[in-house]
Each structure stands twice: as C-alpha cells, then as structure tokens.
C-alpha positions in Angstrom: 35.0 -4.7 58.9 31.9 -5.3 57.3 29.4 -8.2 58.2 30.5 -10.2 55.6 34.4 -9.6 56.3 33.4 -10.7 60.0 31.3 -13.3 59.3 34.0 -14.7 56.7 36.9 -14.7 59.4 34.8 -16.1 61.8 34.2 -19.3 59.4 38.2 -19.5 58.2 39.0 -18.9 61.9 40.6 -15.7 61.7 40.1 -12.1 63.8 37.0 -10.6 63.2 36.1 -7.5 64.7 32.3 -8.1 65.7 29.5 -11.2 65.5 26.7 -10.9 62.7 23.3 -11.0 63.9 21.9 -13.7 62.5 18.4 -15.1 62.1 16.9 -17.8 60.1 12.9 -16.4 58.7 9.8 -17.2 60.7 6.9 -19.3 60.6 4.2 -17.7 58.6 2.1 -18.0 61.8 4.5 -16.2 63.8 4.4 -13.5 61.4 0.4 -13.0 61.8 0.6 -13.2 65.4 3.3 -10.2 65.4 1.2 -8.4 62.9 -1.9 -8.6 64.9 0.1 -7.3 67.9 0.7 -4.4 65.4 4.7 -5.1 65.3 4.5 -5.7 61.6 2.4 -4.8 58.7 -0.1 -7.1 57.6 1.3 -6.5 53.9 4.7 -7.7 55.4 3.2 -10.6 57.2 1.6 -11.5 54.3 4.6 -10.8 51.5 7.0 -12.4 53.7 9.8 -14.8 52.4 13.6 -15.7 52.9 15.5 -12.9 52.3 13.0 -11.1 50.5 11.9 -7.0 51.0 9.3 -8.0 53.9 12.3 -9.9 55.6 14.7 -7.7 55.4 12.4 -4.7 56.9 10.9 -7.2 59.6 14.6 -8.4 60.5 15.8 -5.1 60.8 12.7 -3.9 63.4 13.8 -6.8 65.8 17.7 -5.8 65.7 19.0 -8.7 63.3 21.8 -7.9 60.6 20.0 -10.2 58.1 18.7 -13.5 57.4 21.4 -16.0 57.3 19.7 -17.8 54.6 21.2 -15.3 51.9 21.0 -17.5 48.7 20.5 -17.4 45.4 18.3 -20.4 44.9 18.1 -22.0 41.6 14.9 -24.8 41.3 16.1 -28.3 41.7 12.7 -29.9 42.7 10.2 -31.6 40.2 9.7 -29.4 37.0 7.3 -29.1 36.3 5.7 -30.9 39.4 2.7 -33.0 39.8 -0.4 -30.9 39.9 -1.8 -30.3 43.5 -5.1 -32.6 43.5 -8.2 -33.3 46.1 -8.5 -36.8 46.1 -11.0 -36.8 48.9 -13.0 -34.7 51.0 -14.8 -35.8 54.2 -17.4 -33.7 55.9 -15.4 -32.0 58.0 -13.0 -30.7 55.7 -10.3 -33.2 55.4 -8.5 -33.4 52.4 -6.2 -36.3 50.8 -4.3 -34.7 48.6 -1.8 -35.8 45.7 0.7 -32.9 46.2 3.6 -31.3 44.1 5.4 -33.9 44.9 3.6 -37.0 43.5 3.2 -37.7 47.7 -0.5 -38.6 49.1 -1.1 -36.7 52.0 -3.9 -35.7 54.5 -4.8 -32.4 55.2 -6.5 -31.9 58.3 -8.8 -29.1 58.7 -7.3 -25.6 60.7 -4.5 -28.2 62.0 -1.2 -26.5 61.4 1.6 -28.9 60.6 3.3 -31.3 58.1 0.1 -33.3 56.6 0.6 -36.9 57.6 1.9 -38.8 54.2 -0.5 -41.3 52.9 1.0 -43.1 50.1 3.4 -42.3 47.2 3.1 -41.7 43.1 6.5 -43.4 43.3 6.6 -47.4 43.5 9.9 -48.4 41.6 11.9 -47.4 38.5 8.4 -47.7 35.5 7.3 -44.7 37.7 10.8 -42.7 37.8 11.3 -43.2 34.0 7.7 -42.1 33.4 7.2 -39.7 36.6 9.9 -38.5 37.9 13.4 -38.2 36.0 12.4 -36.2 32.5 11.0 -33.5 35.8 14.7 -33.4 37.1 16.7 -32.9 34.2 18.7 -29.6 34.0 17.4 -26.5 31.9 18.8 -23.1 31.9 15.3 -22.0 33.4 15.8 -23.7 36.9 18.2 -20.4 37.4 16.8 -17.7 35.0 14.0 -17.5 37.4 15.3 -17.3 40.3 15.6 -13.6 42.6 19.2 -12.2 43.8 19.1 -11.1 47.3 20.9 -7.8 46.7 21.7 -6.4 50.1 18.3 -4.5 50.8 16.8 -5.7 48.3 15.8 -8.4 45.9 16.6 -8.3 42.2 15.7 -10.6 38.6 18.5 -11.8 36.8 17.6 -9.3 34.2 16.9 -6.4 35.6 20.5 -6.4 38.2 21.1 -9.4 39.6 24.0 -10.7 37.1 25.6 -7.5 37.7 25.0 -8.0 41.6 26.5 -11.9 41.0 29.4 -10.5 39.0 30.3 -8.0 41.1 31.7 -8.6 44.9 33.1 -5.1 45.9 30.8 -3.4 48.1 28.4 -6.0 49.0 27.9 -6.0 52.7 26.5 -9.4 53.6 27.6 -13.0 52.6 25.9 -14.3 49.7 25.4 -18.3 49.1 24.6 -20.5 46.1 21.8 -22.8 46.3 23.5 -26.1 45.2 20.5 -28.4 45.8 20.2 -31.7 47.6 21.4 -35.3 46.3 19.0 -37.4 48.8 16.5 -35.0 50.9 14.8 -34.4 48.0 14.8 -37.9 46.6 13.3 -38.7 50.6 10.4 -36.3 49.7 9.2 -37.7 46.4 10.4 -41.7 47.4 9.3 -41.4 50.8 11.3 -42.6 53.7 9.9 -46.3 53.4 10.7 -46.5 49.9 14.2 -45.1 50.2 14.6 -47.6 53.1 13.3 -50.7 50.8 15.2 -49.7 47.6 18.7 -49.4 49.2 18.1 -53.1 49.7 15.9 -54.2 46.9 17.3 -52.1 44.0 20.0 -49.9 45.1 21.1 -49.9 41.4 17.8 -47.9 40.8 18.6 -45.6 43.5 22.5 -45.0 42.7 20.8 -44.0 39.2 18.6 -41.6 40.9 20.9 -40.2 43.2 23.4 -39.4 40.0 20.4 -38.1 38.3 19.4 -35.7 41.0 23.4 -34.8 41.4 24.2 -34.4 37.6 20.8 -31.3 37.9 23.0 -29.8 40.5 26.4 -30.2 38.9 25.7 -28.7 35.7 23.2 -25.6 37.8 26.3 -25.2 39.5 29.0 -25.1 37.1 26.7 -22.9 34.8 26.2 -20.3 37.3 29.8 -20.5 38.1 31.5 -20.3 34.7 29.3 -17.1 33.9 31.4 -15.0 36.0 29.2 -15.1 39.2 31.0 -15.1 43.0 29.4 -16.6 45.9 31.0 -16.6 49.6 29.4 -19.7 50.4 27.9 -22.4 49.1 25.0 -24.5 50.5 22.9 -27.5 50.4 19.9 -29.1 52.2 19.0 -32.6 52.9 17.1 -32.7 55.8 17.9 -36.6 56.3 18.1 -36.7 59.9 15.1 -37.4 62.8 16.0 -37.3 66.6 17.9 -40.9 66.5 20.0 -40.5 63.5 19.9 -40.7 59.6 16.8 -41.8 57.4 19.6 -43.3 55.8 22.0 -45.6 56.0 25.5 -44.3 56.5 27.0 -46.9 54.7 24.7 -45.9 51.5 25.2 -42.1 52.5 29.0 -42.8 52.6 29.4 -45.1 49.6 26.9 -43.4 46.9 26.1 -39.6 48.3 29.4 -38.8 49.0 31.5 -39.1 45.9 28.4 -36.9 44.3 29.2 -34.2 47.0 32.9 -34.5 46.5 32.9 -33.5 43.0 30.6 -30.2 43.3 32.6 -29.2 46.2 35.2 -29.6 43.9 34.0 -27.7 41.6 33.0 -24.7 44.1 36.7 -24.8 45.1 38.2 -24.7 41.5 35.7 -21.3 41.3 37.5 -19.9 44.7 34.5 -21.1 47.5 35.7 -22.4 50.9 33.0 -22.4 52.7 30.5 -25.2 52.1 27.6 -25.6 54.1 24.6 -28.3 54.7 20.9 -28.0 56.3 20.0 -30.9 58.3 17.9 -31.4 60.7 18.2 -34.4 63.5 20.7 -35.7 64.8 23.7 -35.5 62.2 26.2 -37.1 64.0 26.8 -40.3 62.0 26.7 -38.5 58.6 29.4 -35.7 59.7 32.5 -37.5 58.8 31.2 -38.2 55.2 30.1 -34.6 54.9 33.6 -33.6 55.9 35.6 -36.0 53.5 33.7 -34.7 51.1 34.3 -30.9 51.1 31.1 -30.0 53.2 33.0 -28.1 56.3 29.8 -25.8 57.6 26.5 -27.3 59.8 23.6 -25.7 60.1 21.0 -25.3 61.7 22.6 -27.1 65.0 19.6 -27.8 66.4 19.9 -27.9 70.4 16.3 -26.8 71.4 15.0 -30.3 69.8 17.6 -32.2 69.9 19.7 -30.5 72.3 23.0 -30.9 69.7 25.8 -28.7 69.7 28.8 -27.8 68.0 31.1 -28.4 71.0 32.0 -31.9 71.0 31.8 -31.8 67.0 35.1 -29.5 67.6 36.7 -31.5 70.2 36.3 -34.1 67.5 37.3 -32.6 64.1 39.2 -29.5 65.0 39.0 -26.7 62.7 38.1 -28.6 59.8 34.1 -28.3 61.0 32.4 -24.9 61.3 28.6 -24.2 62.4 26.1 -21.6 61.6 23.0 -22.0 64.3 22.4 -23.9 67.8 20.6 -20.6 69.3 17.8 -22.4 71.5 14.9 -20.3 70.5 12.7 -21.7 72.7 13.4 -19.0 75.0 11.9 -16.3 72.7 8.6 -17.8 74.5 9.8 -17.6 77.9 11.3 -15.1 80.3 13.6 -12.5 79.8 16.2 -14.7 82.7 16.1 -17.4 79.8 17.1 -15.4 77.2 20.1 -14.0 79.3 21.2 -17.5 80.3 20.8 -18.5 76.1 23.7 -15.4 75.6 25.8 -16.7 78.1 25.7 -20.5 76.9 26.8 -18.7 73.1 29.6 -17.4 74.4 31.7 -20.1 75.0 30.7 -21.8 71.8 31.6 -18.5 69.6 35.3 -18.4 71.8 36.0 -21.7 69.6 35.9 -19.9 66.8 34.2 -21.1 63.5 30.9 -20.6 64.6 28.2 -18.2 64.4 25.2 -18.2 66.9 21.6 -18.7 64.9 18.2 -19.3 66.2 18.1 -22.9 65.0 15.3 -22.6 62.7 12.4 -20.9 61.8 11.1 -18.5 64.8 8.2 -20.2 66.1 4.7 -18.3 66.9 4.8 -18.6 70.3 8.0 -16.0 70.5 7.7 -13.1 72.1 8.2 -9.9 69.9 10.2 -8.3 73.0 12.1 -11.2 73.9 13.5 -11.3 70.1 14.4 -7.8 70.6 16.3 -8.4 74.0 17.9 -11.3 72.6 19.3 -8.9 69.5 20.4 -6.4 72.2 21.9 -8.3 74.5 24.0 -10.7 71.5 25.1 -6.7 70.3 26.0 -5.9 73.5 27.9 -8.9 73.9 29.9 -9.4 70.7 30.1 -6.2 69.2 
C-alpha cells in the first residue's frame, strides 16, 4: 500500500498495512538553529515552507514520509490587504505597526513571538463596507496563484499542477484542499474583543460577515471542484480556541458557523471527499459536536504538550464518527532520548483505536534536538511499519 492508501484506511477505519510518518513544518528559528549545526543548508533554512522543495528534502533527512499539511491552498485572507505600515518607532527599536491585516500591533525588538495587538482598523460595519468586505469577495485569482504540492515537488497551475489535480493514479501521498476559515479569520481582522462585543451588540453585522467570509470559500471550493480536480481530504483552519475553551460562543458557533460548514461539506461530499478536517488550536472540546453535525469528522493538531488534549476520550465519546491527525507531544524533541521512547509508547494505544494518525502537534519548535527527531522517526518505523 502506498502512504496515501494507508493513511486513507487508517482515517475510514479500515486495515492499513503501515503508519505514515507524519510531521507538521518547523519554526523558521528551528530551521537556523539546525542549519548552523550544519544539518541543513542555509539555502533550505532559508527557502523553507509547507510542503515546499526545502520541506520535502529537510523532512526526508530526519526520516518523515511528508508534511501532513499537503494542501493546495487557495487565498482567502484580505485581498488585497492593508499595507504593512510603521506607525511608531521608539529608540530602541520598537515598532507599532498597522499590519496586513488592518490589526495595530507592537513589535518588539529581537523578541520572537506573536506581536502584542494594539488596536484594530475594524470598529463596526462603516469600516467592513469600506475596509474589509470588497477585500474578501471571490475572484478566480485567489486559486490561479496558488502552488500544487506534487509529490517531490511543487508545481504552478500552468505549468502541471491541473494535470496533477486532475489526475489521482500514481500519486503517493494524500493531497487536501484548502477550504478556508468562516470565523478564525474574521478573529484576526475583528479581533477577539470585537468579535466578543458584536455577537451581543450587532450579531446581524457579524452573521453578514460570517456568510460573506463563507460564500469566498463556497464558490473557491465549488470552482476548484467542478473543474475536474480530486482531493483526498479537505481542510480548514480556525484557530478559535485558547487553553479554557472557545473565543467564541458555542451557541453563536453552533447557531451561525455551523450551517455555513454544513453546506461546503456538503458540497466536498457531492464531489466524492470524506474526510474533512479542522485546525484548531486550544481546547476544542465544546466546539466538537457542532464540527461533527456539520460534516467536519477529522481534528488536528491535538495538541497534548500545551494543553495536554487527546483524542482518547473524544472516541469513547463519538465513536468512529471523529478521527485525529496529531497529539505527538513534541516537547520531547528537546529532552532525552528516555522521553522520546516513553512519547512512542503513549502513541500506541491511541493509533490501536484506529482513526488516528500520530503528528507532532504543531510546528517543531527550536529547541528540538536534530537527533532526537531522528530517533523519534526510527523508533515510530520500527514500531508501525
């Protein structure tokens, strides 16, 4: 079988002859680090992306199969965005900064994280009808310009990739489509105390923007779709969970997000796609049974070294109908070689439940240790395969 066989029948819960293994990209740091080490190149550290040439080569040297994060990614943010401005300066080298988004944010001088967010472009529905919603209607470029990961390698619309779309039989690896996100998104350009105001003070304006946001990702979808392309999966993000719960409330989630989510499922089913998955970080647990009831079967990434979640008791609790992709704790890339044997033997019982598919749940962080990735690799082959 090939990867993609197995990793199908492990999703539909069927015999698969071995486990894929799977990895989810790097931090950009983690990437100089390795290259400085003189694991990688510096052209690759520097070239690197999802899925892209660099990936693929970098993912191969530490014993992966590929990057789970296989998609071809059509643009659904802001287009064209705000333009990236310095609003301030301090002497240190400090920035605020109006940013693609239309967010104010600091940015703090050699500190590598999220910038702190400062204030927001957005303030109510005169700055969506003059900001925001002509930037997220749907045009045929949001796809034209996006790349096909092609097994090993990466491909232009024009120059392969419809025929790699079009064309299933020998591909090796399972191939997603993009399909957006109908309130992570919103989150980013709203912010999270302007999403939490409006549900109350104008949820008309939001329900508007919500269907605005999901109409860009129907039509992307059904586009792609009707032109003869084939996907194995399909896949959304949101990122609308934190470490208590939802940004959101369920209620809203349930009520407004969810029949927007049932009819693209919908439509990915009508095209013959069954397995639909969803990135979100947090704690998940109180947005699962919307996700569900609304065609989205597949988490990911399972995040168990923050959050310590699992996809255990979401099984005892939904059965087969939920299926995961992630909950690899990879905090013990940075330890000792004991913790990464201890990390296999966790996985095991997790993938003898079936429909699920250990993943370092997230981005590899820089304080991995190149050999403890490899060991890790060896020991899931020697294990599953």
């Amino acid at each position: 079988m090939t990867q993609l066989e197995n990793s199908l029948a492990i999703l539909n819960y069927e015999n698969f002859e071995s486990l894929p293994i799977v990895h989810f990209g790097f931090w950009n740091e983690t990437l100089d680090k390795w290259a400085e080490e003189g694991h990688i190149s510096v052209e690759d550290a520097r070239d690197w992306s999802d899925c892209s040439d660099a990936d693929i080569r970098i993912g191969k040297q530490l014993g992966f199969d590929f990057n789970w994060g296989q998609n071809f990614g059509p643009h659904y943010r802001l287009d064209p965005a705000f333009e990236e401005t310095i609003l301030e300066e301090d002497d240190q080298g400090n920035m605020k900064v109006l940013n693609e988004d239309g967010v104010i944010v600091m940015k703090k001088r050699n500190v590598v994280s999220i910038p702190t967010e400062v204030d927001h472009y957005f303030k109510g529905r005169k700055e969506w009808e003059e900001g925001f919603r002509d930037k997220l209607d749907y045009n045929a470029d949001r796809y034209l310009k996006a790349l096909v990961p092609a097994g090993n390698r990466t491909l232009p619309l024009g120059e392969g990739g419809w025929d790699y779309l079009r064309q299933t039989e020998g591909r090796e690896r399972p191939l997603g489509l993009f399909a957006g996100s109908l309130i992570g998104f919103i989150r980013d350009f709203i912010g999270v105390e302007n999403l939490s105001y409006l549900t109350v003070d104008d949820p008309e304006l939001l329900e508007e923007i919500v269907e605005h946001v999901a109409d860009l990702s129907y039509q992307t979808v059904k586009t792609i779709l009707e032109s003869g392309a084939r996907f194995e999966y399909m896949h959304f993000w949101e990122d609308i969970c934190f470490k208590n719960g939802p940004l959101v409330s369920p209620s809203f989630f349930r009520d407004f997000i969810g029949p927007q989510y049932k009819r693209i499922t919908d439509l990915a089913r009508y095209h013959g796609i069954g397995i639909i998955s969803v990135d979100c970080d947090g704690m998940i647990d109180h947005l699962l049974p919307f996700w569900l009831e609304n065609g989205v079967n597949t988490m990911f990434p399972i995040e168990v070294g923050t959050w310590k979640a699992s996809i255990a008791p979401w099984r005892e609790k939904y059965g087969r109908d939920i299926r995961g992709v992630g909950g690899m704790d990879k905090t013990v890339f940075s330890r000792d070689r004991k913790a990464v044997v201890d990390e296999v033997e966790r996985l095991k019982a997790l993938v003898d439940l079936g429909g699920y598919i250990p993943c370092p749940d997230h981005r590899i962080a820089p304080d991995a240790l190149w050999e403890n990735v490899q060991y890790y690799c060896d020991l899931m082959r020697k294990n599953f395969s």
